[in-house]
C-alpha positions as CSV (number, residue, x, y, z in Angstrom):
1,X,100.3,111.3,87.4
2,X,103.3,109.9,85.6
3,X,104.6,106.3,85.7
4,X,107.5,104.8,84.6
5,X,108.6,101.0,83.7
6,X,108.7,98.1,81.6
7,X,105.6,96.7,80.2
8,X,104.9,93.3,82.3
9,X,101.8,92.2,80.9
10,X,99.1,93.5,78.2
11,X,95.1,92.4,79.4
12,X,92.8,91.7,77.1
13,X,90.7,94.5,75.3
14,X,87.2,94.5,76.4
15,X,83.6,96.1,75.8
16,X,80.5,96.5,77.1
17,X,77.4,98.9,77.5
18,X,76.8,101.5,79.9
19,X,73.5,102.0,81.8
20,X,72.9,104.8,79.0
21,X,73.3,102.6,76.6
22,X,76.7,103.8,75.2
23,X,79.1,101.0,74.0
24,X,82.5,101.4,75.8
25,X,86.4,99.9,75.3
26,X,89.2,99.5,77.1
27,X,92.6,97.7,77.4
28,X,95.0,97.5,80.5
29,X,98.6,96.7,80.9
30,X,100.9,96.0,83.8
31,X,103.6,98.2,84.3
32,X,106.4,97.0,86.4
33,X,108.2,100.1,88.2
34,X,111.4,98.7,89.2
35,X,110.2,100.0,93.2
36,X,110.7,98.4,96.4
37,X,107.3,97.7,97.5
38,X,104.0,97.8,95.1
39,X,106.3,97.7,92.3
40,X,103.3,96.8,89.8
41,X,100.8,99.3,88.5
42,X,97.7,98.7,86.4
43,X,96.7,101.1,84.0
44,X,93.5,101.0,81.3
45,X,92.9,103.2,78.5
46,X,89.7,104.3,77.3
47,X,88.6,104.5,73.3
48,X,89.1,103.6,70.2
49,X,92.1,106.5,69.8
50,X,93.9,105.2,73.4
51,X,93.2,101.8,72.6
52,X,95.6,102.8,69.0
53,X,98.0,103.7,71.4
54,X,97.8,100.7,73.8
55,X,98.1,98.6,70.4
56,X,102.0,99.9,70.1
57,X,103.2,99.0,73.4
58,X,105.3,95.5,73.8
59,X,105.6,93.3,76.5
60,X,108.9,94.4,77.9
61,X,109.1,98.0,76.6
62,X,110.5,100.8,78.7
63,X,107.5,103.3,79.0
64,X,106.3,107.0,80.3
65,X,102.3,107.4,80.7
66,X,101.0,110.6,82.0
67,X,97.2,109.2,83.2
68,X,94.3,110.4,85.6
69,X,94.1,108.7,89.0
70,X,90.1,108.3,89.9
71,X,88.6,106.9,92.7
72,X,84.9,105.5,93.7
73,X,83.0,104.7,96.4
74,X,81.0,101.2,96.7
75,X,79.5,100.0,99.9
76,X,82.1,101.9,102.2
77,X,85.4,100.9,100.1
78,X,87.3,103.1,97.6
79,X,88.1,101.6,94.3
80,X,91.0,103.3,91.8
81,X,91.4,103.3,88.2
82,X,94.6,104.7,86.9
């Protein structure tokens, strides 16, 4: 999937451990698409090497990301992480 905007807002990195035990990152930013309706996307990067990446972008920077789109299920609802 592709999106395309200006960088609204950059989160906080943060970290934890998985139930394996592995130590995980991640950052997200808020991308503002210039749409109609839902006109804000949230997207989070994974690992030390994306995280290097997230690092460059600027709070209102015109961007491209090409990112995965996955969903869960949790008790009957669908969750999405772009």
């Amino acid at each position: 999937m592709e999106v395309k905007g200006t960088v609204k807002l950059k989160l906080a990195a943060e970290s934890g451990v998985s139930k394996s035990g592995k130590e995980w990152r991640k950052q997200s930013i808020v991308i503002d698409t210039g749409g109609e309706f839902n006109n804000e996307v949230a997207v989070s990067a994974f690992g030390d090497e994306k995280l290097k990446q997230m690092d460059k972008l600027e709070i209102g920077m015109d961007v491209k990301i090409l990112c995965n789109v996955y969903s869960r299920e949790y008790n009957g609802r669908y969750f999405h992480n772009i």
